[in-house]
C-alpha positions as CSV (number, residue, x, y, z in Angstrom):
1,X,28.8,180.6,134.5
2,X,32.3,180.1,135.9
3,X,33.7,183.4,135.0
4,X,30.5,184.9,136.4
5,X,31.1,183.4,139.6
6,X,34.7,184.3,139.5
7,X,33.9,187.4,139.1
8,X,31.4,187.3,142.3
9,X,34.1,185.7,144.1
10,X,36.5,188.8,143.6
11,X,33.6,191.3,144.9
12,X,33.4,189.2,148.5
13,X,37.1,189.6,148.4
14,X,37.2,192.9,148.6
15,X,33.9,192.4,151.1
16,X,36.4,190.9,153.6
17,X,39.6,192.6,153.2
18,X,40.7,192.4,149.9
19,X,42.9,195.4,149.2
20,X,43.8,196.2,153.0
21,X,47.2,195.5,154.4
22,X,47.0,191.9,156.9
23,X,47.6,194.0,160.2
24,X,44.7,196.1,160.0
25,X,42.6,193.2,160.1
26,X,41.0,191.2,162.2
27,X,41.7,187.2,162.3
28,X,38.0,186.1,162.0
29,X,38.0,188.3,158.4
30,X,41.5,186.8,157.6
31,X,39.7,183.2,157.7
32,X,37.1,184.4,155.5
33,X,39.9,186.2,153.4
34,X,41.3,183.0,153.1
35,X,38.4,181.1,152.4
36,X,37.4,183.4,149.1
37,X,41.2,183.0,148.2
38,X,40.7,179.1,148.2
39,X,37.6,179.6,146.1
40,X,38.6,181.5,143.6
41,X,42.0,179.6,143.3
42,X,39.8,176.4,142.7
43,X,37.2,178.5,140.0
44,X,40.4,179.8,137.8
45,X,41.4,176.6,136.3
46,X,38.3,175.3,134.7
47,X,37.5,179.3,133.6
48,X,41.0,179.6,132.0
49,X,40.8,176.2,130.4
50,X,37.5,177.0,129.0
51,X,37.6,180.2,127.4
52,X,41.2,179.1,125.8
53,X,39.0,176.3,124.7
54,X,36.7,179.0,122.7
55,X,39.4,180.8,121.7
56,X,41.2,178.0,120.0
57,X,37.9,176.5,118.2
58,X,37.1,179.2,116.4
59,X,40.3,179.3,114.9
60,X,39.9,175.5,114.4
61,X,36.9,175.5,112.8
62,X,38.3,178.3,110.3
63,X,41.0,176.3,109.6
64,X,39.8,173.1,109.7
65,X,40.6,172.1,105.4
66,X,44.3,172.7,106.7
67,X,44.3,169.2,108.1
68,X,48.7,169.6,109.0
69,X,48.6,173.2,110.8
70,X,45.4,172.0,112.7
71,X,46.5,169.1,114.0
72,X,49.3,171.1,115.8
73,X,45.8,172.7,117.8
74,X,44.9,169.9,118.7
75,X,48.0,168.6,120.3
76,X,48.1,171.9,121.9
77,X,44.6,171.8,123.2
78,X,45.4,168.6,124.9
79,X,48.3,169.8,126.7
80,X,46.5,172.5,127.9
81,X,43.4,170.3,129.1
82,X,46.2,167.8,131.0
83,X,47.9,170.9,132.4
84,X,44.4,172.7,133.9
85,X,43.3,169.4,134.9
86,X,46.4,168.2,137.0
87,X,46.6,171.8,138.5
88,X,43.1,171.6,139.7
89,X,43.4,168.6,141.7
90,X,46.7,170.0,143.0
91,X,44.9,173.2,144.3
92,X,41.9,171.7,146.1
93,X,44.4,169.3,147.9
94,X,46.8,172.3,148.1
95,X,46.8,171.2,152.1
96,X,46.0,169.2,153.8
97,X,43.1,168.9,155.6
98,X,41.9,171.0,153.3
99,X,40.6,173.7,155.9
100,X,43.9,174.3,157.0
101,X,44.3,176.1,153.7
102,X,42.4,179.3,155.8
103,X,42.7,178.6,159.1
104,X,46.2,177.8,159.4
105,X,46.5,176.5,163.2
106,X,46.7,173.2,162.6
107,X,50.2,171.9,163.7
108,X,50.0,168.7,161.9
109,X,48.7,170.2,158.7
110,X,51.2,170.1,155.5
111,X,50.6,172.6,152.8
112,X,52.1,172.7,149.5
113,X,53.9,175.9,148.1
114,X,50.9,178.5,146.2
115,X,53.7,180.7,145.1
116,X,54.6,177.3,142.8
117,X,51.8,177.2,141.9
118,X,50.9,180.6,141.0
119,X,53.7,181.1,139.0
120,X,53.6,177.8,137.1
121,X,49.8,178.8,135.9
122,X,51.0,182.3,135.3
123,X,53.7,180.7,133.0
124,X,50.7,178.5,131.2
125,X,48.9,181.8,131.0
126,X,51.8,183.4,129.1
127,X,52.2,180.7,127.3
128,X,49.1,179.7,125.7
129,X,48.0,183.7,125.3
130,X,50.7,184.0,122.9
131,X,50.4,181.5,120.7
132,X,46.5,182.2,120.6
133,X,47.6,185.7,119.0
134,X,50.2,184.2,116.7
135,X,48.4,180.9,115.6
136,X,46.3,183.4,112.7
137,X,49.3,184.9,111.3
138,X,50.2,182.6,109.4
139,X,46.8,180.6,108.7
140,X,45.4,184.0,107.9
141,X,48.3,185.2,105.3
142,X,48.5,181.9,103.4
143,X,44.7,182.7,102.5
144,X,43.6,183.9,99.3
145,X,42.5,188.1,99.9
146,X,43.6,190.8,99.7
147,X,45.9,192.3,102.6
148,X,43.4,194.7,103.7
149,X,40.7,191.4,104.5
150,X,44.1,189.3,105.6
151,X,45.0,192.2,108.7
152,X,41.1,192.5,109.2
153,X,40.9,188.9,109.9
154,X,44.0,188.8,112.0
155,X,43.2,191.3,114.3
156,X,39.6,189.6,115.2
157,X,41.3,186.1,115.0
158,X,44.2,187.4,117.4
159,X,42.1,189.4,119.9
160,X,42.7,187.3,122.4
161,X,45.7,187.6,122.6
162,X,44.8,190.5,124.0
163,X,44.9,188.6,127.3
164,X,48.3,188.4,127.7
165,X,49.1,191.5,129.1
166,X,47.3,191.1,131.9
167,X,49.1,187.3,131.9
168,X,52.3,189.0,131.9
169,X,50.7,191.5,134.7
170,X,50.3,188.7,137.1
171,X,53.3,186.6,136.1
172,X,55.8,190.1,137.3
173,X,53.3,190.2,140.1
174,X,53.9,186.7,141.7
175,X,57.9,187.0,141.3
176,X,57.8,190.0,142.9
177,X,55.4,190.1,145.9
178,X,54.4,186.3,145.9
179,X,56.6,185.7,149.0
180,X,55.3,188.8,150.8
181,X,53.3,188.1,154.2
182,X,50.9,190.7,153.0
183,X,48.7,188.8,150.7
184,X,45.4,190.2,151.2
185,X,46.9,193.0,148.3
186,X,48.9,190.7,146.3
187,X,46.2,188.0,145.8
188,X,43.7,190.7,145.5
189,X,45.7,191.5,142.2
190,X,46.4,188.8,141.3
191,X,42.4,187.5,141.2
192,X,41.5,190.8,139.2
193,X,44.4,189.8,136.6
194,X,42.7,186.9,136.2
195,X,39.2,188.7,136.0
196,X,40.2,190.6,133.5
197,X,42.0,187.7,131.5
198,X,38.8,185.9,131.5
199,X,36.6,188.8,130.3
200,X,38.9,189.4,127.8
201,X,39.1,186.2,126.1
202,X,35.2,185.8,126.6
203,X,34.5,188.9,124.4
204,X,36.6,187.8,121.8
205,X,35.4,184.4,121.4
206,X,32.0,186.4,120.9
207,X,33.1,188.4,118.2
208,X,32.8,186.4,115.3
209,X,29.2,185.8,115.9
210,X,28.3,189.3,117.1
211,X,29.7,190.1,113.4
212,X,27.2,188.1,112.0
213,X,24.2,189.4,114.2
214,X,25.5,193.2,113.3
215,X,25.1,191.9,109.3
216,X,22.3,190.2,109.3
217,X,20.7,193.4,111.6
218,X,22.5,195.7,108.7
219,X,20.9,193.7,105.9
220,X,17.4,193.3,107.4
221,X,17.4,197.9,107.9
222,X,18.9,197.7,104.2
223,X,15.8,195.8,102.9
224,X,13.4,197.4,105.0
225,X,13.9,200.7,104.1
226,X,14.3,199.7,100.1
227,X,10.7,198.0,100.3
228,X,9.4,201.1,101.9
229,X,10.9,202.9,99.2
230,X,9.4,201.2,97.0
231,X,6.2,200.6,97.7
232,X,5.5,204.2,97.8
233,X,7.2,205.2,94.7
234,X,4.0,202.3,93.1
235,X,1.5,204.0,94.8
236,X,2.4,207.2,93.4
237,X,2.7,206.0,90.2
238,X,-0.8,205.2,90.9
239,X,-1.9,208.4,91.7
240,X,-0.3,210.1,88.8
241,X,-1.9,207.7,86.3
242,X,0.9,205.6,85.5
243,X,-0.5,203.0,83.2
244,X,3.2,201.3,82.9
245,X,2.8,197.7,84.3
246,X,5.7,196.3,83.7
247,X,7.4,197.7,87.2
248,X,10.9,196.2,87.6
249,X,11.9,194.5,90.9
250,X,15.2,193.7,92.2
251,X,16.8,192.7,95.4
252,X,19.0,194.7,96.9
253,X,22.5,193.3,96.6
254,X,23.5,191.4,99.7
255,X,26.7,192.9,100.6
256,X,27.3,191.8,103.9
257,X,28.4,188.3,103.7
258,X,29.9,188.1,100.1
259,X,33.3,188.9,100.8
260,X,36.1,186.4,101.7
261,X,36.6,188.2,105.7
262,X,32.7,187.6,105.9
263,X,32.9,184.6,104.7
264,X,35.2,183.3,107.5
265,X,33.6,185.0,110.4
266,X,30.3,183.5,109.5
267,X,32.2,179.9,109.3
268,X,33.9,180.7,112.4
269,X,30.0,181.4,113.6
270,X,28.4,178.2,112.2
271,X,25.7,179.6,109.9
272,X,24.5,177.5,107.0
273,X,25.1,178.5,103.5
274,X,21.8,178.5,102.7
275,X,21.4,182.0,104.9
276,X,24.2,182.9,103.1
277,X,22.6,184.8,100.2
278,X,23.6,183.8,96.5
279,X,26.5,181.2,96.0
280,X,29.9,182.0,95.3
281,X,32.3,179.5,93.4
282,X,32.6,178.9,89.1
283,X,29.2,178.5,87.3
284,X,29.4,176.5,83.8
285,X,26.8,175.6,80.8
286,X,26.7,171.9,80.3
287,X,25.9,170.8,76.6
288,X,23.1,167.9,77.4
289,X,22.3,165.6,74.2
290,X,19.7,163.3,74.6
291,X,19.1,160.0,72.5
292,X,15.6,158.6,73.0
293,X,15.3,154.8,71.0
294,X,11.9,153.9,69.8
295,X,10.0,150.4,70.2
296,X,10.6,149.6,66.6
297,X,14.4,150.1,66.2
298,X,14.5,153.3,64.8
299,X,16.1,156.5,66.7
300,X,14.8,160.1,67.4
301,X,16.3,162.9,66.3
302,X,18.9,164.1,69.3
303,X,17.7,167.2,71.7
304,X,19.8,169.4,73.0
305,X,19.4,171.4,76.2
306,X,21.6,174.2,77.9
307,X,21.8,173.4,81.8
């Protein structure tokens, strides 16, 4: 919902002059500029924080036997929920009164420095992005697959990552132009850098569990079309006379959530084993001897059973 209305506050940007240089507008669209500006600097913390916050649980939940590594997640999780929430307080009293922030004729008004600001969230950006795409690399490697299932499981567990270009984008953006009196382009970018860092890290945090819709879809088409096969290979047997009635049935083999990649994707998505398909792990036959002593002293004869 945030990023969605992020995302609505970057089209009435461009509504009222986002894109166009300051002189060729007018001052009532300038307030209104201003206005989206202070929006969407007030959306961005809590949409950042969030969809870090999805990023960094799926790797969490992976992970989570590896009590040591996680707990450095955590810690870094908390900074990050400090950070965004000491930020946001900063930027809706980033003047004061607050409406001075867009209409900027108050004498008596005091405003704190946005370039700051911009550049120290810009920084966090950086920051976090980074170690979001290294954090698998070595969770990931320490596991026990092959390398082909280890890179496979990197590259969705480090996707985004992906994020910090455009984190990088905006970071050389604010040095550069944040001191220029023609923000209506530099804030323009810098609220589409941000769009597209959400959106990014949104999609990724979806991919584990569209994985696991695309195999279970993929399994159910499997089956479907073996039963269909099937059932009319019976009924021609039928037709032809085929007095054989011992007709051999066997599931097709479930091969989309057997291997180890799977097996962390659908963890990553919380489904239950039990929709797993047949259990992995060691199977062994237990010897079971079983004594049974009678009323009048004497003992049965031990029975042994296979389980």
């Amino acid at each position: 919902m945030l990023f969605m209305a992020y995302c609505g506050v970057a089209i009435e940007v461009g509504n009222y002059g986002g894109g166009y240089h300051y002189y060729d507008l007018s001052d009532e669209t300038l307030v209104l500029f201003r206005k989206m500006c202070y929006v969407a600097t007030v959306l961005y913390c809590p949409m950042a924080l969030l969809v870090k916050i999805a990023l960094l649980s799926i790797i969490i939940r992976i992970f989570s036997p590896y009590k040591n590594r996680i707990l450095f997640i955590y810690v870094f999780l908390g900074a990050l929920c400090i950070y965004y929430i000491i930020a946001e307080i900063v930027k809706i009293r980033m003047c004061d009164p607050v409406p001075a922030y867009w209409k900027q004729d108050d004498p008596n008004a005091s405003c704190l420095d946005q370039r700051a600001a911009l550049i120290a969230d810009s920084v966090i950006s950086v920051v976090s992005d980074l170690l979001i795409l290294i954090l698998p690399l070595p969770l990931t490697w320490s596991l026990q697959m092959s390398r082909n299932k280890k890179l496979r499981v990197i590259g969705m567990l480090s996707a985004g990552g992906l994020a910090t270009a455009f984190s990088i984008y905006r970071l050389i953006l604010v040095l550069r132009d944040g001191s220029s009196p023609d923000m209506t382009i530099v804030f323009t970018c810098v609220i589409m850098s941000g769009n597209a860092e959400g959106g990014v890290g949104l999609i990724c945090a979806c991919l584990p569990s569209l994985n696991i819709i695309i195999t279970k879809m993929r399994n159910h088409s499997y089956k479907s079309r073996y039963y269909e096969q099937h059932a009319s290979s019976v009924q021609l047997s039928r037709v032809r006379g085929n007095t054989n009635k011992g007709i051999s049935q066997s599931e097709p083999e479930n091969n989309g959530l057997t291997s180890d990649e799977s097996h962390l994707i659908s963890y990553a998505g919380a489904v239950e084993r039990s929709h797993m398909g047949p259990r992995g792990g060691i199977h062994k036959t237990v010897d079971v001897e079983q004594t049974i002593e009678m009323v009048d002293g004497t003992e049965s004869e031990p029975r042994r059973s296979n389980l």
